[in-house]
TILUMLUM-564981 format. One record per residue (C-alpha): residue number from 1; residue in three letters; x, y, z. Coordinates in nm, 4 decimals, decimal comma. Example, Ala and Ser with C-alpha at 12.3 -4.5 7.8 and 13.67 -1.06 7.14 Angstrom:
// residues 2
[1 "ALA" [1,2300 -0,4500 0,7800]]
[2 "SER" [1,3670 -0,1060 0,7140]]
// end
This chain:
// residues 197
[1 "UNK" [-4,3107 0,5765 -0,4894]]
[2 "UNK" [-4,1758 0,3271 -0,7694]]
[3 "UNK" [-4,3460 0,0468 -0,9084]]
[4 "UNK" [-4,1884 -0,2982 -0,8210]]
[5 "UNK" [-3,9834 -0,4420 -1,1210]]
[6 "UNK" [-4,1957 -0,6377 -1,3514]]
[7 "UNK" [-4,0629 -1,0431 -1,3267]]
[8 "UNK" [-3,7981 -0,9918 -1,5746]]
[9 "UNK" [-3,6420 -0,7344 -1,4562]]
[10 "UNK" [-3,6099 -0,9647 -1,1165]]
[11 "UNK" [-3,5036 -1,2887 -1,2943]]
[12 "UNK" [-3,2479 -1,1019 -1,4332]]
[13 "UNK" [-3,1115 -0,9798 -1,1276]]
[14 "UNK" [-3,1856 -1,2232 -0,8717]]
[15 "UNK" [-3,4033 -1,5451 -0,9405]]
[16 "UNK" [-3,2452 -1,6491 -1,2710]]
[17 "UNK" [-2,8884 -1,4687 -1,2054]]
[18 "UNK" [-2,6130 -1,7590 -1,1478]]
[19 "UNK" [-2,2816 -1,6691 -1,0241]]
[20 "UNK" [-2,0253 -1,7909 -1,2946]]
[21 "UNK" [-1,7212 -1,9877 -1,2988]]
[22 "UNK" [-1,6773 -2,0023 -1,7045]]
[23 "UNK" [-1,6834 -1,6913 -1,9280]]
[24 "UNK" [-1,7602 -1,7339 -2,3203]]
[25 "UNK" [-1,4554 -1,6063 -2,5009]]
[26 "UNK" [-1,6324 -1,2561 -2,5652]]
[27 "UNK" [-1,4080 -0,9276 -2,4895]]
[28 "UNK" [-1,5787 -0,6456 -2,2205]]
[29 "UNK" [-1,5080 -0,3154 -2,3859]]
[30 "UNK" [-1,4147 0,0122 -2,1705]]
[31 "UNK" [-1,7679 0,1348 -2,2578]]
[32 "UNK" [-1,8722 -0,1402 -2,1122]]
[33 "UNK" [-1,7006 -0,0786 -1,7880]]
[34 "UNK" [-1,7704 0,2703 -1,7847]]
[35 "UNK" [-2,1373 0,1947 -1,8052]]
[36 "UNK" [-2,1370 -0,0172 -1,4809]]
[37 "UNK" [-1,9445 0,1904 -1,2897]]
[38 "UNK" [-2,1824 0,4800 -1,4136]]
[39 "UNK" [-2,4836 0,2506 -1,2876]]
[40 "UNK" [-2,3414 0,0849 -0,9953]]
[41 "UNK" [-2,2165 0,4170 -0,8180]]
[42 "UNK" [-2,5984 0,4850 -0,7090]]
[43 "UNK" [-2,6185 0,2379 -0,4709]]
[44 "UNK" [-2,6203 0,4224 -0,1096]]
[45 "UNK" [-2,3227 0,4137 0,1222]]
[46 "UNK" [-2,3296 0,5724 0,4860]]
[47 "UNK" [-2,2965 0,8985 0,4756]]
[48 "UNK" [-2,2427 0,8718 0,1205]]
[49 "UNK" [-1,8521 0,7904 0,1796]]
[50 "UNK" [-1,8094 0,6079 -0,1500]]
[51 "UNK" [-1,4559 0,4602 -0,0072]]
[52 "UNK" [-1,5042 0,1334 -0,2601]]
[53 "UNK" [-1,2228 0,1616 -0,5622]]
[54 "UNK" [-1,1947 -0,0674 -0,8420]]
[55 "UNK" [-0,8832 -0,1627 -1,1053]]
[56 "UNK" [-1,0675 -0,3489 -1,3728]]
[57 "UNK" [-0,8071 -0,6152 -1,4979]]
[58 "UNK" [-0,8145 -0,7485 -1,8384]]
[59 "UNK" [-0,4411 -0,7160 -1,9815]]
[60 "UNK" [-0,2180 -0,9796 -1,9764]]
[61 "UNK" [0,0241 -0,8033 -1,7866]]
[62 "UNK" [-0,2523 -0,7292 -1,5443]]
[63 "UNK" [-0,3724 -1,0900 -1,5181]]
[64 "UNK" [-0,0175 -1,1910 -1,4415]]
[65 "UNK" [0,0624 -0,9193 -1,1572]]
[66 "UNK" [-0,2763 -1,1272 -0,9970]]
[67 "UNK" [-0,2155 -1,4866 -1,0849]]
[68 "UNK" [0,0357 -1,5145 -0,8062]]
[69 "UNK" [-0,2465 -1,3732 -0,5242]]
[70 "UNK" [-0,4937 -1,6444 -0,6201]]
[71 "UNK" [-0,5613 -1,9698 -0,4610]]
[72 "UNK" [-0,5460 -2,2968 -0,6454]]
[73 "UNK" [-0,9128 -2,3474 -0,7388]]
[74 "UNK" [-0,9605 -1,9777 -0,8581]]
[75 "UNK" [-0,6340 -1,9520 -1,0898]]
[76 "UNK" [-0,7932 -2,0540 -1,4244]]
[77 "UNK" [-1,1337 -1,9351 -1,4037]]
[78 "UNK" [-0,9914 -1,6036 -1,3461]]
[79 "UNK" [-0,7104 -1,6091 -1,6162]]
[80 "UNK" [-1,0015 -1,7236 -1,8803]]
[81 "UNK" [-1,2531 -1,4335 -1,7500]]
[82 "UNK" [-1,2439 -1,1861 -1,9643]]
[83 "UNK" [-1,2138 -0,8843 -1,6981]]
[84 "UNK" [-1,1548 -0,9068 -1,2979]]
[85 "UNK" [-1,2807 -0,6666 -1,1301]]
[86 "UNK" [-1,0686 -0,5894 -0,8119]]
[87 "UNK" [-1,2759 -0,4151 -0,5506]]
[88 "UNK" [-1,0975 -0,2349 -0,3343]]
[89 "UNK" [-1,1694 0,0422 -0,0415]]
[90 "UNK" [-0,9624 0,3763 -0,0174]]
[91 "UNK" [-0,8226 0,4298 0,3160]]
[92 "UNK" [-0,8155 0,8333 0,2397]]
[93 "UNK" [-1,1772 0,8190 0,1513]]
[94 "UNK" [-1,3370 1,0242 0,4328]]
[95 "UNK" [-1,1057 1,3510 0,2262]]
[96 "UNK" [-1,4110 1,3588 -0,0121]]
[97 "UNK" [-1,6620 1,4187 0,2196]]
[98 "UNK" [-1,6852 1,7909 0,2404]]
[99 "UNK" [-1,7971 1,7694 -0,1601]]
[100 "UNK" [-1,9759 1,4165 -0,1836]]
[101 "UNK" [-2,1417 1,5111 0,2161]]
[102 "UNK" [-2,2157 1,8509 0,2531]]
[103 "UNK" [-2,4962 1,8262 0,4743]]
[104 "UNK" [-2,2661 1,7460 0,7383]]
[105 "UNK" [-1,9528 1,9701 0,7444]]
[106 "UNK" [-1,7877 1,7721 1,0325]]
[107 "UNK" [-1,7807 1,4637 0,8683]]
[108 "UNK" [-1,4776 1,4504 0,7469]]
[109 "UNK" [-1,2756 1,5744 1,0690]]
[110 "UNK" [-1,4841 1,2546 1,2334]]
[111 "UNK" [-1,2587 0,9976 1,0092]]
[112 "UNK" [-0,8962 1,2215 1,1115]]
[113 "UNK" [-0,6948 0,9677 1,3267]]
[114 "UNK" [-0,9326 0,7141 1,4069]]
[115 "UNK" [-0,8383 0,4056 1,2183]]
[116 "UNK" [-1,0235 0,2345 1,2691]]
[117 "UNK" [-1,3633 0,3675 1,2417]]
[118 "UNK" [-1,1642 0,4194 0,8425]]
[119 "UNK" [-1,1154 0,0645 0,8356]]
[120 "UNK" [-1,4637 -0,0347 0,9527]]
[121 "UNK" [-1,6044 0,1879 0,7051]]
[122 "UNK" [-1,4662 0,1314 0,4158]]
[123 "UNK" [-1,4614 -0,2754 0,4669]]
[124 "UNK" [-1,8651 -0,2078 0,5314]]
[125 "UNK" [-1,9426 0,0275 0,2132]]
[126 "UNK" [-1,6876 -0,1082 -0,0152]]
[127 "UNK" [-1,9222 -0,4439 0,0505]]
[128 "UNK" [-2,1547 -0,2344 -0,0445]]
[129 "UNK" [-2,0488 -0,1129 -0,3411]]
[130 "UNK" [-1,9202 -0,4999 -0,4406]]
[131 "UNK" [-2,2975 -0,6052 -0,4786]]
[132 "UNK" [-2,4111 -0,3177 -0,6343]]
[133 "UNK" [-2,1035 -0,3591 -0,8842]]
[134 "UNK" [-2,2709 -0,7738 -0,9295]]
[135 "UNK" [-2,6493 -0,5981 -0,9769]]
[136 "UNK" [-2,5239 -0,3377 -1,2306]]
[137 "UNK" [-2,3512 -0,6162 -1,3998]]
[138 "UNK" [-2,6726 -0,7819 -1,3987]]
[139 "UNK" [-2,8797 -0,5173 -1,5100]]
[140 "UNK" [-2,6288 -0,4404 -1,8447]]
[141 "UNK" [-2,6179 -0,8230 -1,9597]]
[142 "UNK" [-2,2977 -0,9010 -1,7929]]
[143 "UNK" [-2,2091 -1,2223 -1,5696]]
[144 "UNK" [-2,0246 -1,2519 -1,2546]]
[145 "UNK" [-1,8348 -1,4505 -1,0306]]
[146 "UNK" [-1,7163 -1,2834 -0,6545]]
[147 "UNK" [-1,4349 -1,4387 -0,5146]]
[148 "UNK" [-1,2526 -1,4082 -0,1785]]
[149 "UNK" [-1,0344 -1,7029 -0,2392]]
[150 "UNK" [-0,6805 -1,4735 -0,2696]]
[151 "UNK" [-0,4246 -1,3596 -0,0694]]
[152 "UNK" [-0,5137 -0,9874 0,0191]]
[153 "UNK" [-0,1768 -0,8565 0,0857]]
[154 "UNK" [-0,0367 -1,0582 -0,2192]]
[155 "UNK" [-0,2981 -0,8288 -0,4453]]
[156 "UNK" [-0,2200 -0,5508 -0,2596]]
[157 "UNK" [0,1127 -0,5347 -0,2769]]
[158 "UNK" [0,1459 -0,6037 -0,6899]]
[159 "UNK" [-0,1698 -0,3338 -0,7322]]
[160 "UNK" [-0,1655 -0,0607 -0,4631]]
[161 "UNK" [0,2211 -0,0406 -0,3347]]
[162 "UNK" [0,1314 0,2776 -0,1831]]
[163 "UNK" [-0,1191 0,1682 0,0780]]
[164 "UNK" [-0,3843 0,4034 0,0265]]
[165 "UNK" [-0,6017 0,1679 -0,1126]]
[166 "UNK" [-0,6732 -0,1985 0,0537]]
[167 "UNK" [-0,8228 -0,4922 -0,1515]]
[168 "UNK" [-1,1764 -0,6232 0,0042]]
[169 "UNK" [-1,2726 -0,9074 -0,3265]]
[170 "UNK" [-1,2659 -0,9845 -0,6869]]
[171 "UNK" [-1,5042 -1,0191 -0,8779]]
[172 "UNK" [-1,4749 -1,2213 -1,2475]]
[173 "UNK" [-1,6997 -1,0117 -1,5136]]
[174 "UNK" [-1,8184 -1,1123 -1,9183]]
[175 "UNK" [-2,0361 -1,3447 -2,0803]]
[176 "UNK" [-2,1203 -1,6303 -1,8842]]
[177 "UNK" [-2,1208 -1,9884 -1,9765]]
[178 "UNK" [-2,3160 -2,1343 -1,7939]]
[179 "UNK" [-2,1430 -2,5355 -1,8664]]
[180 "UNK" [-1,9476 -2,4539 -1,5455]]
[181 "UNK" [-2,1939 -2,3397 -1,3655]]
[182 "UNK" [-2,2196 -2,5989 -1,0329]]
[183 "UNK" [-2,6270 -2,6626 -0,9305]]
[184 "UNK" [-2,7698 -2,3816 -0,7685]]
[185 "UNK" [-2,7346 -2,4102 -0,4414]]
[186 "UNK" [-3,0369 -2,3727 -0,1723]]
[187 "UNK" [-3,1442 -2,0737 0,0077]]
[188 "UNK" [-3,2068 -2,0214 0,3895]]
[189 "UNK" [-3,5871 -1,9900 0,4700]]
[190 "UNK" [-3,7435 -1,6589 0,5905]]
[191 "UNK" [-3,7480 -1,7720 0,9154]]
[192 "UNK" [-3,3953 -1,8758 0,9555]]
[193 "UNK" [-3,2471 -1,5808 0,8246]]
[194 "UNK" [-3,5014 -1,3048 0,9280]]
[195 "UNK" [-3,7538 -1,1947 1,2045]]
[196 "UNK" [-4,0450 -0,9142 1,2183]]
[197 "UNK" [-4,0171 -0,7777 1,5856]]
// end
């Protein structure tokens, strides 16, 4: 069994850890990327399906294939992050299974015409996979800011004409600054969000 993280480690990721609306103007390399994808992939998803994707936008072009999708309030934090990670679910993703699931040889064949038990899954995990993405962020210095304020089919559309792959949130990534940060809002109490039966 693991030791719990010392306090931190868990003020890093949780107590202290602000979502962010302003970035300081500080680039995210690709080694930088690869190293969160690299972390956040070891978070568990059912039957280890995997089905989130992600298109890490930072280009100009990029940024201006997305700026249409966005609602009002989101438009210019997202054009001043420095990356946006767009989180996305594969709708083909049970096809890996016989590889990433071995120990059940059928699971694939489960996912064959049944869309939506696809749909359901990938929605669930690619969730998933969207907070691990925010911990591993965490965890490698990085700030974030998860958005659902955009039109899905918009993104979609500009990013994934093919419809194999179906957009689920965005996510802003970099440095945060935290002078547009709002005040941290309140949390639910254990007993309004949780029972022991």
């Amino acid at each position: 069994m693991s030791d719990a993280l010392n306090d931190a480690a868990l003020k890093q990721l949780f107590f202290d850890a602000r979502t962010f609306n302003k970035f300081q103007p500080r680039p995210v390399d690709d080694s930088t990327l690869h190293a969160l994808v690299d972390l956040m992939k070891w978070g568990p998803t059912s039957m280890n399906a995997q089905p989130g994707r992600i298109v890490f936008v930072r280009s100009a072009q990029a940024k201006e294939k997305l700026k249409g999708a966005l609602m009002g309030g989101n438009v210019d934090k997202t054009m001043a992050a420095p990356v946006t990670a767009i989180v996305a679910y594969d709708l083909e993703f049970h096809e890996q299974l016989p590889t990433q699931f071995p120990a059940m040889p059928g699971a694939r064949d489960m996912f064959h015409g049944n869309a939506p038990f696809i749909e359901v899954t990938g929605l669930r995990n690619s969730s998933l996979q969207a907070a691990y993405l925010i911990l591993a962020a965490r965890a490698l210095g990085l700030d974030s800011g998860a958005m659902s304020g955009f039109d899905n089919a918009a993104v979609d559309a500009a990013f994934f004409p093919d419809g194999k792959w179906k957009t689920n949130l965005l996510i802003n990534l970099g440095y945060g600054d935290s002078s547009g940060n709002w005040p941290r809002g309140p949390r639910l109490p254990f007993n309004a969000m949780a029972r022991i039966d």
